[in-house]
C-alpha positions as CSV (number, residue, x, y, z in Angstrom):
1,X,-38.3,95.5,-88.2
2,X,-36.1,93.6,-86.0
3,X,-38.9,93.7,-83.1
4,X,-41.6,92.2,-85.5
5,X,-39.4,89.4,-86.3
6,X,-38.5,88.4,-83.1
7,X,-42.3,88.4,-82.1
8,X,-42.7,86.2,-85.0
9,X,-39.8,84.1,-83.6
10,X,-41.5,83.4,-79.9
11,X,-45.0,82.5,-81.9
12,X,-43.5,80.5,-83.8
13,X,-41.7,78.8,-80.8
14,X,-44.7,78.6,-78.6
15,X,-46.5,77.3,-81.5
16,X,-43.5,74.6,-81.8
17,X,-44.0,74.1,-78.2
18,X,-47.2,73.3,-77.5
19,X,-48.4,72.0,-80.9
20,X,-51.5,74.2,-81.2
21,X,-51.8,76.9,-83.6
22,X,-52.9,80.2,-83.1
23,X,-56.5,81.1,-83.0
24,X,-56.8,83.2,-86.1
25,X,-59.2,83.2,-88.7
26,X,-57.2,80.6,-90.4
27,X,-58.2,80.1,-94.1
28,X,-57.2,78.0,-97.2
29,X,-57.2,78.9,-100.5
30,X,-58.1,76.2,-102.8
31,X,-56.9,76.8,-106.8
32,X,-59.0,74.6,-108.9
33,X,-56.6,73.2,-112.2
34,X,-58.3,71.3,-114.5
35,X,-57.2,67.9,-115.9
36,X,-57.0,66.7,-119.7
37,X,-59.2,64.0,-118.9
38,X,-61.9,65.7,-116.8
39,X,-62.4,66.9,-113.2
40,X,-59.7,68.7,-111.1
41,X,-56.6,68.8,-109.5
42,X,-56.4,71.1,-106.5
43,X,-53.4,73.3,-105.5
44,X,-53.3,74.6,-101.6
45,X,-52.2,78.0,-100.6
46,X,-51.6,78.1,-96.5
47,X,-51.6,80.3,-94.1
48,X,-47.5,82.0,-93.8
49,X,-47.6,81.0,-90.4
50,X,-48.2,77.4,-91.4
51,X,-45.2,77.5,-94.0
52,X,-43.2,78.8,-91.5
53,X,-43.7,76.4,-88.6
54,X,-43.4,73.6,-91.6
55,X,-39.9,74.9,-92.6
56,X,-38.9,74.1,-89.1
57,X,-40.1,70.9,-89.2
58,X,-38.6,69.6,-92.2
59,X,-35.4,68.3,-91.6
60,X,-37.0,65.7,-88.8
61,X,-39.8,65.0,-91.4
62,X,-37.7,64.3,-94.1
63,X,-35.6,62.1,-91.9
64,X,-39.0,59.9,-91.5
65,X,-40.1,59.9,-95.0
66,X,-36.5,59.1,-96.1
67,X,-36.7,56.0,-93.3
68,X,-40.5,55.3,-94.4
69,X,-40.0,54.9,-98.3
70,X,-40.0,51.7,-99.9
71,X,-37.6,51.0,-103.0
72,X,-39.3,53.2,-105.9
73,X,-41.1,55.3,-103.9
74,X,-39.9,58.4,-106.1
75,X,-41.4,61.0,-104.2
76,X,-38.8,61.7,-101.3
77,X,-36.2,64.3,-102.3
78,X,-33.4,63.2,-104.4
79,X,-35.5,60.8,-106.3
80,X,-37.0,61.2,-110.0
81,X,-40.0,59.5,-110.7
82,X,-38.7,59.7,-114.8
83,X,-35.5,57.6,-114.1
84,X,-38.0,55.1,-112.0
85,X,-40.0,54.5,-115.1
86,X,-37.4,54.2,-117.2
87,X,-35.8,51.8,-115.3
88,X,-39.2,49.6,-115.4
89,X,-38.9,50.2,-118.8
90,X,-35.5,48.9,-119.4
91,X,-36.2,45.6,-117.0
92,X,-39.6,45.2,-119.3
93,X,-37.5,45.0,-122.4
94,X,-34.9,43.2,-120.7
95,X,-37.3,40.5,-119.9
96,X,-38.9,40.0,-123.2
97,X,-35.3,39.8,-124.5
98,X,-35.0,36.4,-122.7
99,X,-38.4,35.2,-124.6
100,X,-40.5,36.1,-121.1
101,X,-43.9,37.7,-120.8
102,X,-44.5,40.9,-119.2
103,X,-46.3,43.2,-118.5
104,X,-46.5,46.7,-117.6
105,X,-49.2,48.7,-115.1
106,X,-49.8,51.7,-114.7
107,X,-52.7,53.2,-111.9
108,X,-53.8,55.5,-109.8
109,X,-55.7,55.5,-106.4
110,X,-58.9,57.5,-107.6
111,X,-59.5,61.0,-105.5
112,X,-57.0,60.1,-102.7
113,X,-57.0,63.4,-100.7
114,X,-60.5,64.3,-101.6
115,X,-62.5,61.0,-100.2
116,X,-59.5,60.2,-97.4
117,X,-60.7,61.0,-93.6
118,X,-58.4,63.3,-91.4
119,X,-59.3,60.7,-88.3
120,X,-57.9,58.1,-90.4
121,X,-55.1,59.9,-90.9
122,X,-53.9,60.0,-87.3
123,X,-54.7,56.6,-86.5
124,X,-52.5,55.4,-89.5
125,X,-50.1,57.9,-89.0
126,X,-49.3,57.3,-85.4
127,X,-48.9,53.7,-86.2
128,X,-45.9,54.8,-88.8
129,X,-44.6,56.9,-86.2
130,X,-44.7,60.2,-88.2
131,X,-43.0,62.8,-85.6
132,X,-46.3,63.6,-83.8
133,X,-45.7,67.9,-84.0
134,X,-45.6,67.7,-87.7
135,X,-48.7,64.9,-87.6
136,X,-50.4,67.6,-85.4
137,X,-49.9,70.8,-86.8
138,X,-51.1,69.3,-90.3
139,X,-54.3,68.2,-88.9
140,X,-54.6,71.7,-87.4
141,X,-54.0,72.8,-90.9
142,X,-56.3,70.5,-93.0
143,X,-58.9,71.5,-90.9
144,X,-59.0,75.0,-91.7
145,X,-61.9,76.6,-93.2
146,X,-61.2,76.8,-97.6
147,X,-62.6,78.6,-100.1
148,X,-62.2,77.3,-103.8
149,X,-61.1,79.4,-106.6
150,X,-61.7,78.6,-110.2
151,X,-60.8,81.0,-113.2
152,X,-61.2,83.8,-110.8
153,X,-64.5,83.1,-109.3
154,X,-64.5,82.1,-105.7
155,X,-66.6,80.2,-103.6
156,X,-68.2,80.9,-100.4
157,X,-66.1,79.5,-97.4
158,X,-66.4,75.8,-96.3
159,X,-65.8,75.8,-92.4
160,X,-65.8,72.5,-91.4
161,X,-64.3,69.9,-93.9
162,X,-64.7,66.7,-92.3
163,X,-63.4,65.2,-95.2
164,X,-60.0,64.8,-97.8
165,X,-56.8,67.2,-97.5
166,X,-55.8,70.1,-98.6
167,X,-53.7,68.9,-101.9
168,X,-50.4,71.1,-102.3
169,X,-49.8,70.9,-98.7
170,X,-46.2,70.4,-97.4
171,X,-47.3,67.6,-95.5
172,X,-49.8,65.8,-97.7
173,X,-47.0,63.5,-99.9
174,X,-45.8,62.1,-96.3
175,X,-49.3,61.5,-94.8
176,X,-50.2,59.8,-98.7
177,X,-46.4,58.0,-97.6
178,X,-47.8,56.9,-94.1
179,X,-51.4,55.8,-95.6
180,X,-49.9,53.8,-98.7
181,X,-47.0,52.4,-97.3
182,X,-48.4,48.9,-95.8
183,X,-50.9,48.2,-98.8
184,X,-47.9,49.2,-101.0
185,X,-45.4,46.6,-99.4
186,X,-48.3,44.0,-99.2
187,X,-48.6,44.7,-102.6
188,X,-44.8,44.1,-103.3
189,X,-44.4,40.9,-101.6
190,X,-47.6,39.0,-103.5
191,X,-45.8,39.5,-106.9
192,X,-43.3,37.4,-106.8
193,X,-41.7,38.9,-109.4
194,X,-43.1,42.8,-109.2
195,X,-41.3,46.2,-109.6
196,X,-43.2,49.0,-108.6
197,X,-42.6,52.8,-108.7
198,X,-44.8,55.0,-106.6
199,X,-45.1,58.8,-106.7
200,X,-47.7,59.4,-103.9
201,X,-50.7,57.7,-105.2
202,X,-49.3,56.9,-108.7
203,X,-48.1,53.4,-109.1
204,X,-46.1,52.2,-112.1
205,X,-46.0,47.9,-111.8
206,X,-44.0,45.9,-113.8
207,X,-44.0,42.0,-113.9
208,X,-42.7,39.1,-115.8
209,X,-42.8,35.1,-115.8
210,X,-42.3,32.3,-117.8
211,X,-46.5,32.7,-119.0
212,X,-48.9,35.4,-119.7
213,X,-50.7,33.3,-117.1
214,X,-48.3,34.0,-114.6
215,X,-47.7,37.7,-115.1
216,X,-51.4,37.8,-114.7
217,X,-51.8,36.4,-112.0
218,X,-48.7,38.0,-110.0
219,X,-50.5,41.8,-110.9
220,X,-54.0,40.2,-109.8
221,X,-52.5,39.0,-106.5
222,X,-50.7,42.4,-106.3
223,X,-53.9,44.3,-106.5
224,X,-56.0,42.2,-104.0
225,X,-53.0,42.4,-101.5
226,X,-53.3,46.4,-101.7
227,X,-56.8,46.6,-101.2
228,X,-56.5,43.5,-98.2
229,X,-54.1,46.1,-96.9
């Protein structure tokens, strides 16, 4: 009914206003996937009143993560993470074409949203200067109670997660953007000679010199510069 949306409308516009979120029981479902080489991936299921107040904050935080993203980041929209590889793959091939050595690596940041620390996140955040209502309304949201689910068991409800974020969450590829992106461009500017693609904690690094020697050394310096960072 027209009355029941337009209630929904002023929550949704206090909620907007005073970035707090309503005092509800508000929980999160956690669906427990597993991978092909062990362990889990999680996948969030929010509160509607969450998704909601995200879909009116999208257009400004997609404006930030657009501004935010270094080249090959290939998780803003518009990007393809496929063609970013590929490309990799075709200056890889170029390279050894000319009789240079190269090399090609591939990693991931182990666990990311599961060991990372919401308090963390703000400081880090802030200092990116991720539009502060999105920034906090997700913490209200990460810090939700959650109950994991796992081929239709369910576990008993976890009510204060001091630790990781809720994966699957609208906001978590921007706070893994906000996080990742000084180590990422330290990263970048040790190799003198380094491509990368990122899709949120997935990094594809390509490098190439005149030497093995060289290529090894460019991805070593690479690597200490991200954890430095």
């Amino acid at each position: 009914p027209s009355e029941v949306l337009a209630s929904l409308g002023e929550t949704l516009a206090q909620v907007a206003w005073i970035a707090v979120g309503p005092s509800i029981n508000f929980t999160t479902l956690l669906d427990l996937i597993p991978k092909k080489l062990g362990s889990f991936r999680t996948v969030a299921t929010l509160l509607s009143m969450w998704r909601l107040l995200v879909g009116t904050l999208c257009c400004e935080l997609r404006r930030w993560d657009a501004d935010r993203a270094l080249p090959g980041d290939t998780a803003v929209a518009g990007a393809s993470a496929t063609k970013h590889v590929f490309r990799l793959s075709l200056q890889e091939a170029t390279d050894r074409a000319l009789g240079r050595s190269t090399a090609l690596l591939l990693w991931d940041i182990s666990s990311f949203y599961e060991t990372i620390r919401p308090s963390a996140v703000v400081t880090v955040a802030k200092q990116e200067q991720m539009p502060p209502l999105a920034l906090t309304l997700s913490m209200w949201s990460h810090g939700a109670a959650r109950i994991f689910r796992y081929q239709g068991h369910t576990s008993q409800q976890v009510l204060r997660p001091s630790q990781s974020l809720a994966t699957g969450c609208t906001t978590s590829t921007s706070i893994a953007r906000a996080m990742l992106r000084a180590p990422l461009a330290q990263a970048q500017e040790a190799g003198s000679e380094l491509h990368q693609a990122v899709h949120v904690d997935d990094v594809a690094q390509q490098a190439a010199a005149a030497s093995e020697d060289q290529v090894f050394h460019q991805l070593a310096a690479a690597g200490e510069a991200f954890v430095d960072g």
